[in-house]
Every structure is written in C-alpha cells, then in structure tokens.
PDB file of N, CA, C and O in Angstrom:
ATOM      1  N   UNK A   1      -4.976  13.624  -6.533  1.00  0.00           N
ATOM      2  CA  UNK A   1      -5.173  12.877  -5.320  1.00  0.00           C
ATOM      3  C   UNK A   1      -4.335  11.599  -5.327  1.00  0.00           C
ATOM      4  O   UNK A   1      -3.776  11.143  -4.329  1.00  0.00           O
ATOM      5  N   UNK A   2      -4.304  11.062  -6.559  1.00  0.00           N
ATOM      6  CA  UNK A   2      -3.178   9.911  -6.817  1.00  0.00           C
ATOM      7  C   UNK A   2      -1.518  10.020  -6.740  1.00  0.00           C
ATOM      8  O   UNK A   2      -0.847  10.952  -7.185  1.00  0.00           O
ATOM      9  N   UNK A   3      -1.174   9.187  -6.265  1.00  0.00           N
ATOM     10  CA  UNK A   3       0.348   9.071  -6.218  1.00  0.00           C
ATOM     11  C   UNK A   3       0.709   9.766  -7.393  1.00  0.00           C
ATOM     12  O   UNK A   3       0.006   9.642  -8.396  1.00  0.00           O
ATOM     13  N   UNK A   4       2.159  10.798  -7.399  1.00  0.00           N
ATOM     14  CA  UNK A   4       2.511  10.891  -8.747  1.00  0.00           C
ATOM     15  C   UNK A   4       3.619   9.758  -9.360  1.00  0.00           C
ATOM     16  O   UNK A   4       4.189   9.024  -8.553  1.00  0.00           O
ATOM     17  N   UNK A   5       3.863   9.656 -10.585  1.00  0.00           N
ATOM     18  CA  UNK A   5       4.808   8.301 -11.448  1.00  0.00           C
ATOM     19  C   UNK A   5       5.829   8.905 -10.462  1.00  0.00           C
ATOM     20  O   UNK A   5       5.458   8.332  -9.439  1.00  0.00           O
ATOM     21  N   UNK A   6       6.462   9.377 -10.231  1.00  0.00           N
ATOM     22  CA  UNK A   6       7.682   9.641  -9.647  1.00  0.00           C
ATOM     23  C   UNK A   6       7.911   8.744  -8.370  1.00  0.00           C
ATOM     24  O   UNK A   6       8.732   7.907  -7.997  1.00  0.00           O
ATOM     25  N   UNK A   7       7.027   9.207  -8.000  1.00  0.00           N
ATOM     26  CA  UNK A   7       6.950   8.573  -6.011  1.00  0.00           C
ATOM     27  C   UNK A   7       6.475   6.698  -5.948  1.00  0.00           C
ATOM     28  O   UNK A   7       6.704   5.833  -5.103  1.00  0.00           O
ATOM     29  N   UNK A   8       5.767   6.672  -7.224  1.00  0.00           N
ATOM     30  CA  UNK A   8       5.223   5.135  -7.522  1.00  0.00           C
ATOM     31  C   UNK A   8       6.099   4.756  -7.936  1.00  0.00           C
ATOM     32  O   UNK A   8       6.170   3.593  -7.539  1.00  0.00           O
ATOM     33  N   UNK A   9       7.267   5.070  -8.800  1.00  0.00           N
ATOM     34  CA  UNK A   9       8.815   4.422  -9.289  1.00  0.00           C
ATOM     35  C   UNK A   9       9.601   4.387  -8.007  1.00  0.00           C
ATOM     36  O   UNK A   9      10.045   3.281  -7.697  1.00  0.00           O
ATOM     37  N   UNK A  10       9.886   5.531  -7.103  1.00  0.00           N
ATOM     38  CA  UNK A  10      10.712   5.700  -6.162  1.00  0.00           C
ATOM     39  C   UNK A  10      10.166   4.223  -5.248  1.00  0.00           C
ATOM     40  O   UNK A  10      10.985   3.468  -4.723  1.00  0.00           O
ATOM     41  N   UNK A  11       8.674   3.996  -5.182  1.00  0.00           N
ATOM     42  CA  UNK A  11       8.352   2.954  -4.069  1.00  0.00           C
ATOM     43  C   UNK A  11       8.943   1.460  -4.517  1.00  0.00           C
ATOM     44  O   UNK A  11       9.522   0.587  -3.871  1.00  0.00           O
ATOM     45  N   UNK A  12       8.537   1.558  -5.914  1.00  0.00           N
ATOM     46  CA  UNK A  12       8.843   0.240  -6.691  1.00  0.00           C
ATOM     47  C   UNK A  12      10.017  -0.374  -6.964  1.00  0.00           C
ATOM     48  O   UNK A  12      10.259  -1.506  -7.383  1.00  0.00           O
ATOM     49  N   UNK A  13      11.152   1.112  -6.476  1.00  0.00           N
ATOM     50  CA  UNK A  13      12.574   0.885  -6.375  1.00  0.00           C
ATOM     51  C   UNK A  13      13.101  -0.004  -5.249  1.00  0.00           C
ATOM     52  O   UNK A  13      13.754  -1.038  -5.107  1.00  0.00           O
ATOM     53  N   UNK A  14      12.312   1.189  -4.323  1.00  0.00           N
ATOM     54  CA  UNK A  14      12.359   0.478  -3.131  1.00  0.00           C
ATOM     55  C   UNK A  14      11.999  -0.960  -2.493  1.00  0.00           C
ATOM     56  O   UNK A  14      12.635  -1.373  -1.524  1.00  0.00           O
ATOM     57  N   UNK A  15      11.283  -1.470  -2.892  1.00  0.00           N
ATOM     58  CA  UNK A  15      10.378  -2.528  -2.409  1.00  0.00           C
ATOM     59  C   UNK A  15      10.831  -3.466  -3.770  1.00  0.00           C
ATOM     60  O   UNK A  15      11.373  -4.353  -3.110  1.00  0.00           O
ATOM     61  N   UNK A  16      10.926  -3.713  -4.541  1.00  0.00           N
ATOM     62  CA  UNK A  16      11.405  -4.650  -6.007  1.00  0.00           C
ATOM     63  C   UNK A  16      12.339  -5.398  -5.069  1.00  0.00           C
ATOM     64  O   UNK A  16      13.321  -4.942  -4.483  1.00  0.00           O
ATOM     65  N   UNK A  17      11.606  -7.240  -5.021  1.00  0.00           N
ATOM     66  CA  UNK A  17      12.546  -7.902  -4.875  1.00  0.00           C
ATOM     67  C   UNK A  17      14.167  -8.384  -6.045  1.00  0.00           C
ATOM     68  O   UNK A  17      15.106  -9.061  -5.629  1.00  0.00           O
ATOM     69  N   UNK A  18      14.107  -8.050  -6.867  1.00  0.00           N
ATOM     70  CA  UNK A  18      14.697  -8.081  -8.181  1.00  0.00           C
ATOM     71  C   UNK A  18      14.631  -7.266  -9.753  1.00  0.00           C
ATOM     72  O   UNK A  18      13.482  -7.236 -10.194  1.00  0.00           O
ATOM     73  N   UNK A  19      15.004  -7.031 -10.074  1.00  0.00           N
ATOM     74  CA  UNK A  19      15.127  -5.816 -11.130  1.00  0.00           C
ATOM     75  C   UNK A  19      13.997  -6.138 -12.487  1.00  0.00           C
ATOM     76  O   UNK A  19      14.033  -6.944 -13.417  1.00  0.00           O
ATOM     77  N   UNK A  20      13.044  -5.110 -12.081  1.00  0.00           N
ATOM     78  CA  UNK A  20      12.155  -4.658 -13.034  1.00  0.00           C
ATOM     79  C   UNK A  20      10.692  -5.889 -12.307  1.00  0.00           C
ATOM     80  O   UNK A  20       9.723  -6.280 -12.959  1.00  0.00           O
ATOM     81  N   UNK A  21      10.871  -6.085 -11.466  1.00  0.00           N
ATOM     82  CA  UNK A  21      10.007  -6.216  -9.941  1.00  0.00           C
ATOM     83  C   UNK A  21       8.736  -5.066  -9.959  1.00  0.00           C
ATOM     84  O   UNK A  21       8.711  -3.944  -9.452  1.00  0.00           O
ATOM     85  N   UNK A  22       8.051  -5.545 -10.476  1.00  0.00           N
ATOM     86  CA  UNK A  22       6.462  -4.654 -10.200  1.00  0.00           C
ATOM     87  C   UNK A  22       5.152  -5.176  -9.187  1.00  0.00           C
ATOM     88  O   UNK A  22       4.436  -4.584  -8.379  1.00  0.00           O
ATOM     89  N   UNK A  23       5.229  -6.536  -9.647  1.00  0.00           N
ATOM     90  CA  UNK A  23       3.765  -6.892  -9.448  1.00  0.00           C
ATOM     91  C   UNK A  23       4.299  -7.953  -7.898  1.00  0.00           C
ATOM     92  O   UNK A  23       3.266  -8.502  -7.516  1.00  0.00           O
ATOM     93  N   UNK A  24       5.021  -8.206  -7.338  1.00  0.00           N
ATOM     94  CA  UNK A  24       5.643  -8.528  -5.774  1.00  0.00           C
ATOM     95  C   UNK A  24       4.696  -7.985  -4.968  1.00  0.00           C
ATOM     96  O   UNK A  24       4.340  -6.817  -5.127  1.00  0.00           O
ATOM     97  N   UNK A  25       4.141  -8.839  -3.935  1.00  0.00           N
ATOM     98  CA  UNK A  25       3.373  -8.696  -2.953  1.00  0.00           C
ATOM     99  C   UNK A  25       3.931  -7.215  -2.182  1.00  0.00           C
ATOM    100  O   UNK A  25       3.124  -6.287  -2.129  1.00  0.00           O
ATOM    101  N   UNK A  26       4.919  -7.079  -1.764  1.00  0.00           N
ATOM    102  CA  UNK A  26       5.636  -6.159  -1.434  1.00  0.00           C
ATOM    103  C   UNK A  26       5.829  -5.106  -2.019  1.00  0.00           C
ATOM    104  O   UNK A  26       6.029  -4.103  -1.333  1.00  0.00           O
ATOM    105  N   UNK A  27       5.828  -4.996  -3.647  1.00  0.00           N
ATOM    106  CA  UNK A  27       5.473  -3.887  -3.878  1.00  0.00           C
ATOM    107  C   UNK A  27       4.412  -3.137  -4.176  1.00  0.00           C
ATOM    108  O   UNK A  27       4.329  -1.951  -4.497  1.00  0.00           O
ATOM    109  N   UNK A  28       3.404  -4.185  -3.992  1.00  0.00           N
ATOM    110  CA  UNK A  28       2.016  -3.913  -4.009  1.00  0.00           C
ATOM    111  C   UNK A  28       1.426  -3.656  -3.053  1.00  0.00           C
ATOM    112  O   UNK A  28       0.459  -2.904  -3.176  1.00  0.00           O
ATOM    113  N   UNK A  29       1.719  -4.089  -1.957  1.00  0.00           N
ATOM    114  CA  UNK A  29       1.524  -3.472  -0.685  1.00  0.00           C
ATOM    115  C   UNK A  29       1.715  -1.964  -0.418  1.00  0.00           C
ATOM    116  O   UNK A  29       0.787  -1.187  -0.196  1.00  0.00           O
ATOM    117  N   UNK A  30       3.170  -1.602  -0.471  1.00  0.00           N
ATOM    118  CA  UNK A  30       3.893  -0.885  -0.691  1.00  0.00           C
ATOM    119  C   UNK A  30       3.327   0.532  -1.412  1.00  0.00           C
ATOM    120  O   UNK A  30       3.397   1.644  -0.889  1.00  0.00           O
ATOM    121  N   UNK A  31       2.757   0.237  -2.717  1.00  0.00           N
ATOM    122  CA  UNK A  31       2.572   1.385  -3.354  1.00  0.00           C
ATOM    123  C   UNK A  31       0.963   1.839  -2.977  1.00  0.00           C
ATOM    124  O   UNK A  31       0.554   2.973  -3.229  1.00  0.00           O
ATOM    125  N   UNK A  32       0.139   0.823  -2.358  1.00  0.00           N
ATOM    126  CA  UNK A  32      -1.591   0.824  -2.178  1.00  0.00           C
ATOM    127  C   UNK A  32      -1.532   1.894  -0.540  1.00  0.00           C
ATOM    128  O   UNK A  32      -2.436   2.627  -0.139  1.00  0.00           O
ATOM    129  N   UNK A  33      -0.055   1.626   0.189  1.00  0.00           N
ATOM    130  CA  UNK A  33      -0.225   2.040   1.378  1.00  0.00           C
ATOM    131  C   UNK A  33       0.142   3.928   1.261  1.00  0.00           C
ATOM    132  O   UNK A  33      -0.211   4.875   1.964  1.00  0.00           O
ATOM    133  N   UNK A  34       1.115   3.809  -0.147  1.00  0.00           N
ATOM    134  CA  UNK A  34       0.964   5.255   0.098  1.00  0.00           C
ATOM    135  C   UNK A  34       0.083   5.644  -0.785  1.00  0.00           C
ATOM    136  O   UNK A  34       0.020   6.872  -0.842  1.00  0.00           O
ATOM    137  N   UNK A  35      -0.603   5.113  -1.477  1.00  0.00           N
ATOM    138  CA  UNK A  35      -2.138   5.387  -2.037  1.00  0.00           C
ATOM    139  C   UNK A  35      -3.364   6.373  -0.943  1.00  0.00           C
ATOM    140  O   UNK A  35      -3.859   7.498  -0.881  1.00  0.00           O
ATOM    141  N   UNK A  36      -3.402   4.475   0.097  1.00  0.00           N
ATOM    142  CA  UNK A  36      -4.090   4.959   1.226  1.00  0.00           C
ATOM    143  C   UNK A  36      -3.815   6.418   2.078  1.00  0.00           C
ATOM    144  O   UNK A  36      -4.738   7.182   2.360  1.00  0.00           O
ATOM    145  N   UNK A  37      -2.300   6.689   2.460  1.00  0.00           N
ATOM    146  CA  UNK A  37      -2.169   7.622   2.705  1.00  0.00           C
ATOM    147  C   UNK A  37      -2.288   9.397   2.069  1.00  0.00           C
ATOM    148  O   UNK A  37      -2.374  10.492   2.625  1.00  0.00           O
ATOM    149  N   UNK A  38      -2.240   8.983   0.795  1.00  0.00           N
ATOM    150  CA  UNK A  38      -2.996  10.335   0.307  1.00  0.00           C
ATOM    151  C   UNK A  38      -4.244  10.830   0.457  1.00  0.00           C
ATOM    152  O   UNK A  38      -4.688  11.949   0.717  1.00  0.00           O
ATOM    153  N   UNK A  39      -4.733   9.741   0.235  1.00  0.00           N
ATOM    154  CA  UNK A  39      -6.143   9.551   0.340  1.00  0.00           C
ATOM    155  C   UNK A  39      -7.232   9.951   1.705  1.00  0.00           C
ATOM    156  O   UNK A  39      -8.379  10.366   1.873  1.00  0.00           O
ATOM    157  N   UNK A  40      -5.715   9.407   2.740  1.00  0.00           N
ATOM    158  CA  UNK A  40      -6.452   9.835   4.407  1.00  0.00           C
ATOM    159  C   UNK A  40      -6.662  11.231   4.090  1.00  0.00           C
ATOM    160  O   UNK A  40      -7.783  11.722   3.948  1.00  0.00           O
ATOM    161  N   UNK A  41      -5.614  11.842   3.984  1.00  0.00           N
ATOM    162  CA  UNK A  41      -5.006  13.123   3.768  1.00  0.00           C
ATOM    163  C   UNK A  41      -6.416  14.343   3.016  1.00  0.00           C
ATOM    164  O   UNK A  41      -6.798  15.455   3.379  1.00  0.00           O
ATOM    165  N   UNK A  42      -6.780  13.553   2.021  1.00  0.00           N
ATOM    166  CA  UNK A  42      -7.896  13.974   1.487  1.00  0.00           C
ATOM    167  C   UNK A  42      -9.429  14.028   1.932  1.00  0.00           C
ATOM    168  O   UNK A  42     -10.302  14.837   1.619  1.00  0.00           O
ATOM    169  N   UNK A  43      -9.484  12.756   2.875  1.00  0.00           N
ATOM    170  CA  UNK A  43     -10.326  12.646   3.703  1.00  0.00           C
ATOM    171  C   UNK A  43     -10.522  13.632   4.606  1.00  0.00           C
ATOM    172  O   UNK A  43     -11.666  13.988   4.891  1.00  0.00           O
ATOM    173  N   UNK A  44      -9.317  14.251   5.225  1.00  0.00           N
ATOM    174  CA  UNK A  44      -9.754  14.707   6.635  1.00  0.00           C
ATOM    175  C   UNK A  44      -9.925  16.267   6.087  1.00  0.00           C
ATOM    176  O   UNK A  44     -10.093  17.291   6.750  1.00  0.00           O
ATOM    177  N   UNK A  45      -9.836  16.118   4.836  1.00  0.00           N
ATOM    178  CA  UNK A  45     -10.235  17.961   4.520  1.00  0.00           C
ATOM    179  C   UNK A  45     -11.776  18.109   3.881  1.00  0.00           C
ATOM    180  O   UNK A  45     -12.455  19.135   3.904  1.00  0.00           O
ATOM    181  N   UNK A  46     -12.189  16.687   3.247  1.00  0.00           N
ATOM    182  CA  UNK A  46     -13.215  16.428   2.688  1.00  0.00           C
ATOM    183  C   UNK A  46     -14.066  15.422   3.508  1.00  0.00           C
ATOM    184  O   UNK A  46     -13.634  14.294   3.275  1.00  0.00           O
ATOM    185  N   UNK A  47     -14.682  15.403   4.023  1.00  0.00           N
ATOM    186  CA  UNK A  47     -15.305  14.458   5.214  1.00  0.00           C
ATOM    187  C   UNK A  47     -16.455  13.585   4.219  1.00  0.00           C
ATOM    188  O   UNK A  47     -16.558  12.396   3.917  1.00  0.00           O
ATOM    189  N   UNK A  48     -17.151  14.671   3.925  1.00  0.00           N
ATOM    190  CA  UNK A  48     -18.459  14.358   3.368  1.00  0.00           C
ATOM    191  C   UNK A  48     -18.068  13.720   1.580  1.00  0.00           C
ATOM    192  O   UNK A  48     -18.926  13.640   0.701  1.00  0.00           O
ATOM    193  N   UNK A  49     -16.509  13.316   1.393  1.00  0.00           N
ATOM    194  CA  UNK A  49     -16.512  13.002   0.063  1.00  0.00           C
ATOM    195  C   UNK A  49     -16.812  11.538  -0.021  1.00  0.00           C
ATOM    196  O   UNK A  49     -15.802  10.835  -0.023  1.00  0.00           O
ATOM    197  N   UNK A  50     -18.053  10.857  -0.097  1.00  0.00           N
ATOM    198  CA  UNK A  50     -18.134   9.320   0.248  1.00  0.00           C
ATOM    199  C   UNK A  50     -17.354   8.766  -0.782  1.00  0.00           C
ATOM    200  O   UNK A  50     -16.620   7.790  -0.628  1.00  0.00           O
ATOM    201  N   UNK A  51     -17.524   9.439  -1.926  1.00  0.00           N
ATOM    202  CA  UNK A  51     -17.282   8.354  -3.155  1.00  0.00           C
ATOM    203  C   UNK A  51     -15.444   8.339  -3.174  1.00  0.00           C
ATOM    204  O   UNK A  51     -14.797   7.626  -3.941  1.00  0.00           O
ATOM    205  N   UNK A  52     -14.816   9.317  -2.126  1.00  0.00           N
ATOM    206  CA  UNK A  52     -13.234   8.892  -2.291  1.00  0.00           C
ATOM    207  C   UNK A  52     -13.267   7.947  -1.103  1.00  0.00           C
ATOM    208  O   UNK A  52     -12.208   7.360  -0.882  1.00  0.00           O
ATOM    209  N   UNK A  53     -14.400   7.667  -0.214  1.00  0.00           N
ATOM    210  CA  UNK A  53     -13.971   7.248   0.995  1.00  0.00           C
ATOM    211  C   UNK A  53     -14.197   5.868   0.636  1.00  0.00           C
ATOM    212  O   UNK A  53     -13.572   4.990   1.230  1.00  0.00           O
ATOM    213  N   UNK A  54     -15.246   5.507  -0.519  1.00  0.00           N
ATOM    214  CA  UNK A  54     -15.432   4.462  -0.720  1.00  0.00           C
ATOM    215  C   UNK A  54     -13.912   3.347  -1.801  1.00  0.00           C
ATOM    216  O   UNK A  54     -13.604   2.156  -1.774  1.00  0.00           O
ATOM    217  N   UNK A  55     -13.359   4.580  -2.610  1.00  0.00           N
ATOM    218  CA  UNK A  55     -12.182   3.593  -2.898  1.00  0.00           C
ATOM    219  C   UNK A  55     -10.987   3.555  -1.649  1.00  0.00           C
ATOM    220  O   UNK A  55      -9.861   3.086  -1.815  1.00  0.00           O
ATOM    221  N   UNK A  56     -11.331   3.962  -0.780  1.00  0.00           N
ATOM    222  CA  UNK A  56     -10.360   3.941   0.293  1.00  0.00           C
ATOM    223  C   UNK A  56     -10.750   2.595   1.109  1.00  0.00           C
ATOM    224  O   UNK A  56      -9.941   1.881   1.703  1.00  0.00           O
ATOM    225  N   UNK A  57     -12.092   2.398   1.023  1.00  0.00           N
ATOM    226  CA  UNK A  57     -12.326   1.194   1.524  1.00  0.00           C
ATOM    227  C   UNK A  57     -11.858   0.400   0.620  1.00  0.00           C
ATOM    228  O   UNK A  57     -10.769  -0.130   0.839  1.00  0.00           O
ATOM    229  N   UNK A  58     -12.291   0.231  -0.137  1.00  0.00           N
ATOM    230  CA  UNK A  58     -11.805  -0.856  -1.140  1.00  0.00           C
ATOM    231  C   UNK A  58      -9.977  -1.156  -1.080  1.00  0.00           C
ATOM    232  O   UNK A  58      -9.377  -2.178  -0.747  1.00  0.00           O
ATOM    233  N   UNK A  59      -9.380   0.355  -1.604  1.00  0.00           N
ATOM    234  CA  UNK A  59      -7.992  -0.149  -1.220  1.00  0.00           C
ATOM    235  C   UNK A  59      -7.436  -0.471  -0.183  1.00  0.00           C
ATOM    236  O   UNK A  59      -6.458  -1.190  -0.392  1.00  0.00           O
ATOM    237  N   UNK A  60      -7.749  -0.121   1.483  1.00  0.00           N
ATOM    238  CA  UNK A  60      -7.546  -0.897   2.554  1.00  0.00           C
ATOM    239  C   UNK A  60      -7.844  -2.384   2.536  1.00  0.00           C
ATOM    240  O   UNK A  60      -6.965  -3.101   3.015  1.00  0.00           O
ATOM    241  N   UNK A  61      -9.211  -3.114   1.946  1.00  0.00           N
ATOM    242  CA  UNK A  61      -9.306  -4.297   1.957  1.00  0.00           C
ATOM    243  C   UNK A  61      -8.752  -5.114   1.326  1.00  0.00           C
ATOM    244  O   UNK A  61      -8.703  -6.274   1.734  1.00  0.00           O
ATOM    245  N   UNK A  62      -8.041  -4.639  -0.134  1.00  0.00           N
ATOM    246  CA  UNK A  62      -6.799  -5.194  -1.073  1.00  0.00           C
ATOM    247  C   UNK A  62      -5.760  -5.234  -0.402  1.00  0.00           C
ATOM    248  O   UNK A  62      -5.239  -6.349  -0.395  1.00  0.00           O
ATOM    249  N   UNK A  63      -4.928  -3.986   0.521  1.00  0.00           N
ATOM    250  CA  UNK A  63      -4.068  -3.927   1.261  1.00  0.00           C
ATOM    251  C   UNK A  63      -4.233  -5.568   1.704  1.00  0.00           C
ATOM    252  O   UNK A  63      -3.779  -6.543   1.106  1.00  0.00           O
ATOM    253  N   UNK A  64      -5.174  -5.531   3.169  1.00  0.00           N
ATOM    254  CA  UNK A  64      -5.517  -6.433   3.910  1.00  0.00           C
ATOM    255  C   UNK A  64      -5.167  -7.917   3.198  1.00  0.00           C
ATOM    256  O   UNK A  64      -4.323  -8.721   3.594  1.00  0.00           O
ATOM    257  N   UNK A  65      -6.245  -8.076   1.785  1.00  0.00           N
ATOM    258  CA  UNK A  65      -5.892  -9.474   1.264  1.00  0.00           C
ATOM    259  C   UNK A  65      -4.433  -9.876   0.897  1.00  0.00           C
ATOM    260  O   UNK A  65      -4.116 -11.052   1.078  1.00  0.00           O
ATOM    261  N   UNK A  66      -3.521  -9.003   0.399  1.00  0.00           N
ATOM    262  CA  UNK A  66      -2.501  -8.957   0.101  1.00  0.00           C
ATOM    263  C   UNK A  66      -1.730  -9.338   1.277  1.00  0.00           C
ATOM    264  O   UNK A  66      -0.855 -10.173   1.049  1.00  0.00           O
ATOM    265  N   UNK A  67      -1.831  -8.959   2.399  1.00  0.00           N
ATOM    266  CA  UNK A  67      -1.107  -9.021   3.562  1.00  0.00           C
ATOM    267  C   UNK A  67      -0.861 -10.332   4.466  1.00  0.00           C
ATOM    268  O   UNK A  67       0.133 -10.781   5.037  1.00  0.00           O
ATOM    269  N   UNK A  68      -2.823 -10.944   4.290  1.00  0.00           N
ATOM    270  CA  UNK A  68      -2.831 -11.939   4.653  1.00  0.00           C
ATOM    271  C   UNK A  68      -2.500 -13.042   3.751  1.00  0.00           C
ATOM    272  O   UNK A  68      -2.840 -14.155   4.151  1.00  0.00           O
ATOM    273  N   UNK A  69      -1.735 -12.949   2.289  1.00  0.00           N
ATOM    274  CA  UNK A  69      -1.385 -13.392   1.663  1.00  0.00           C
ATOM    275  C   UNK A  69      -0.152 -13.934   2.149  1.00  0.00           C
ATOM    276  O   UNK A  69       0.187 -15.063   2.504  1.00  0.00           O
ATOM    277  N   UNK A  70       0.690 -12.328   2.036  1.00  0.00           N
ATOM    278  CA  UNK A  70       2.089 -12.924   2.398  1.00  0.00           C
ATOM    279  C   UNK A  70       2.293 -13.154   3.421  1.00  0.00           C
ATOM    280  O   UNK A  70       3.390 -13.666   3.641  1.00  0.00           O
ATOM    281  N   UNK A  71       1.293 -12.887   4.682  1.00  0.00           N
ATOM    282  CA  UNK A  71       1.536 -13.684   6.329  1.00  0.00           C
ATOM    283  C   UNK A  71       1.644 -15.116   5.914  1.00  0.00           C
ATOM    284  O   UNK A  71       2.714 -15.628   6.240  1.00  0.00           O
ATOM    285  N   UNK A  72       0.662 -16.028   5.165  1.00  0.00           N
ATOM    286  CA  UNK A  72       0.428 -17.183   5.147  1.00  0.00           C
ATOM    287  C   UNK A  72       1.972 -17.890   4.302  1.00  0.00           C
ATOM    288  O   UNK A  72       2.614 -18.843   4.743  1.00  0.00           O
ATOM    289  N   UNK A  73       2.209 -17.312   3.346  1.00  0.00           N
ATOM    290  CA  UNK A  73       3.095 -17.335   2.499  1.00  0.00           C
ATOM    291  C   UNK A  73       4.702 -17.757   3.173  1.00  0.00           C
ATOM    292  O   UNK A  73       5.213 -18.852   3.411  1.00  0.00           O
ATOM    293  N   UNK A  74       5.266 -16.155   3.367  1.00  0.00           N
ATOM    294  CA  UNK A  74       6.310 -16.349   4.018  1.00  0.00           C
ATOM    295  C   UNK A  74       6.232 -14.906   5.198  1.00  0.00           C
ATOM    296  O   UNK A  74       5.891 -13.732   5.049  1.00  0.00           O
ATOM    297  N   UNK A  75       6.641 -15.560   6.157  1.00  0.00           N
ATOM    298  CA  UNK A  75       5.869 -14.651   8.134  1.00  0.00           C
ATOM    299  C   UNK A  75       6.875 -13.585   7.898  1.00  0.00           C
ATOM    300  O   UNK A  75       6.606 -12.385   7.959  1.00  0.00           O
ATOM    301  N   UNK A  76       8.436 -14.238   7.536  1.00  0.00           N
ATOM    302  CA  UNK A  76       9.646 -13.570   7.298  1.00  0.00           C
ATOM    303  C   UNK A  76       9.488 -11.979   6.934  1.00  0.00           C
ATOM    304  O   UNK A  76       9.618 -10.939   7.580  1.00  0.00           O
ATOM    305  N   UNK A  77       9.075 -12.367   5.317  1.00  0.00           N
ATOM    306  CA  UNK A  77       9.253 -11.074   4.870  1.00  0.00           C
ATOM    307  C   UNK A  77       7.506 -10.374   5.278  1.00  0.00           C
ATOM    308  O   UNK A  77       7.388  -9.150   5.218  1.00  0.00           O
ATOM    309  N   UNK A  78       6.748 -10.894   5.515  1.00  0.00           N
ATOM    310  CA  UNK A  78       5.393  -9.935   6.204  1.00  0.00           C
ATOM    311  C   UNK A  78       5.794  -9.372   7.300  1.00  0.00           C
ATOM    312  O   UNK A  78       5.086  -8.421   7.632  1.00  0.00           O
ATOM    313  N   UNK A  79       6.744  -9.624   8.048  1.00  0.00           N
ATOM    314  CA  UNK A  79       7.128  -9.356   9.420  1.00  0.00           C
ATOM    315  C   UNK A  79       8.179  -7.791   8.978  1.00  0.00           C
ATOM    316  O   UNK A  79       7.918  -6.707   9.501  1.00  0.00           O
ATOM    317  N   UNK A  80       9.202  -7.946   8.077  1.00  0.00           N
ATOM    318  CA  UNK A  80      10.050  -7.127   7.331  1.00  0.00           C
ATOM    319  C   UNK A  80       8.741  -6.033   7.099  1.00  0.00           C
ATOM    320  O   UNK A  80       8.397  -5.255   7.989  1.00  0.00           O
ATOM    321  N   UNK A  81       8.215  -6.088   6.044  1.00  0.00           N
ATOM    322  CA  UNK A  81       7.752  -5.426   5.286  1.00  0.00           C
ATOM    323  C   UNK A  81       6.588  -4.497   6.116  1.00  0.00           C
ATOM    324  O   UNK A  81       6.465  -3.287   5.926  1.00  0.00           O
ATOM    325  N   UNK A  82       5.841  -5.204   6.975  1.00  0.00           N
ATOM    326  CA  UNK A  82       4.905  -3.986   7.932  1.00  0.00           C
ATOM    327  C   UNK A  82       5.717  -3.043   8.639  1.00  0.00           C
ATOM    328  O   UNK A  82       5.250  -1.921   8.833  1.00  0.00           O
ATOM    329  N   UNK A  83       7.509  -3.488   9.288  1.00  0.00           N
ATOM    330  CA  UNK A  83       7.891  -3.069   9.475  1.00  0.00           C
ATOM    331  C   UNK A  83       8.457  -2.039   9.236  1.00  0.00           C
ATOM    332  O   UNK A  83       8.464  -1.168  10.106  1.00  0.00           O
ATOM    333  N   UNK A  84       9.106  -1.821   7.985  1.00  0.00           N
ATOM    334  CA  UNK A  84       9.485  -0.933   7.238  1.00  0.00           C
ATOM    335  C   UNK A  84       8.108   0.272   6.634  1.00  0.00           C
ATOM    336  O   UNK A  84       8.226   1.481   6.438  1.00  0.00           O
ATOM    337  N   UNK A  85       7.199  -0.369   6.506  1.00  0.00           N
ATOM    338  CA  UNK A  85       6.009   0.373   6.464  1.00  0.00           C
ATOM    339  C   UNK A  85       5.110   1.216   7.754  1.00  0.00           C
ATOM    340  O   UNK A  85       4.066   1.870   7.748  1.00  0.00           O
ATOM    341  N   UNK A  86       5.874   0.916   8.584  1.00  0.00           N
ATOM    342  CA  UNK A  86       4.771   1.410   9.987  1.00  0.00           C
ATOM    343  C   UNK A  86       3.557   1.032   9.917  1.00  0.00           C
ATOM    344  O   UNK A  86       2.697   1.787  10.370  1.00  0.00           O
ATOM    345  N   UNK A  87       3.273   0.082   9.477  1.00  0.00           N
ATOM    346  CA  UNK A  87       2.024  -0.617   9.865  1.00  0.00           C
ATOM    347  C   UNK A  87       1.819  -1.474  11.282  1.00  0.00           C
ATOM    348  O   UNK A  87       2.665  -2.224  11.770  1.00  0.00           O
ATOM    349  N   UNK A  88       0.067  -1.092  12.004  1.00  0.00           N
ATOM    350  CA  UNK A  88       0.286  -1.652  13.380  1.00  0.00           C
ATOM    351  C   UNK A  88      -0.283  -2.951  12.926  1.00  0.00           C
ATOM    352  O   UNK A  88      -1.494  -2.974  12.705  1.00  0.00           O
ATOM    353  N   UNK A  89       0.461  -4.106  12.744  1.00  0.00           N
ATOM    354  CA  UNK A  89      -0.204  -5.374  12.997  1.00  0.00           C
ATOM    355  C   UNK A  89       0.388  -6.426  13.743  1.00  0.00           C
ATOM    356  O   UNK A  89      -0.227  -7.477  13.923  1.00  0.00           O
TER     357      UNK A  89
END
C-alpha cells in the first residue's frame, strides 16, 4: 500500500532543493502527497478499512501543517509547489 523506494527516490529527485535534499518542506510534502494518493486508491476499494483511513487522516493533517508552514515561510515557493502538485488551494 506504501510508496515503493523507487518512486520515493524518483519524488526526492524531483523536489530536492539541493543535492542529497531529503527532509525540505517540499520534499516532504511531495512524497506524503503521493502517499495520500495511494492510499485514496485503497480507500475506494476498501471503504470499511478505518484503520487505513485513519493514517490517511493523520497524513493529510501533516500534509496541511507542512503547507501552512511553507505558506507562512516563503508564498513563492508554496505557490510553485501546490502547483506542480495539483493541489486545490
């Protein structure tokens, strides 16, 4: 149900403000959103699975803190980064 290392390196490639770049708001964003998205994915075949729905809550609300992190931070790259993510905010 978890990201595989492959696709979590490919994101971390992507999103790394600078080389060997892990722990960046951006790439933490980044890798939780295609977390979340597996996870929907799993949801809509498993309805009744609370206990995945419940780390889905949890990782949406990390998403969230993270986000309103880097809104406050710098608007610039929060503005970039939902973008590139298809996020509606």
């Amino acid at each position: 149900m978890a990201i595989s290392q492959a696709k979590k390196n490919e994101i971390i490639k992507q999103y790394a403000r600078h080389e060997g770049d892990t722990g960046s708001t951006e790439v933490q964003v980044a890798v939780l959103t295609a977390d979340i998205n597996e996870i929907n994915v799993h949801m809509q075949q498993h309805r009744k699975d609370f206990h995945s729905q419940r780390g889905l809550m949890k990782k949406i609300g990390h998403r969230r803190n993270l986000l309103a992190y880097l809104r406050k931070t710098d608007s610039q790259r929060y503005r970039e980064l939902i973008k590139s993510l298809g996020l509606r905010r």
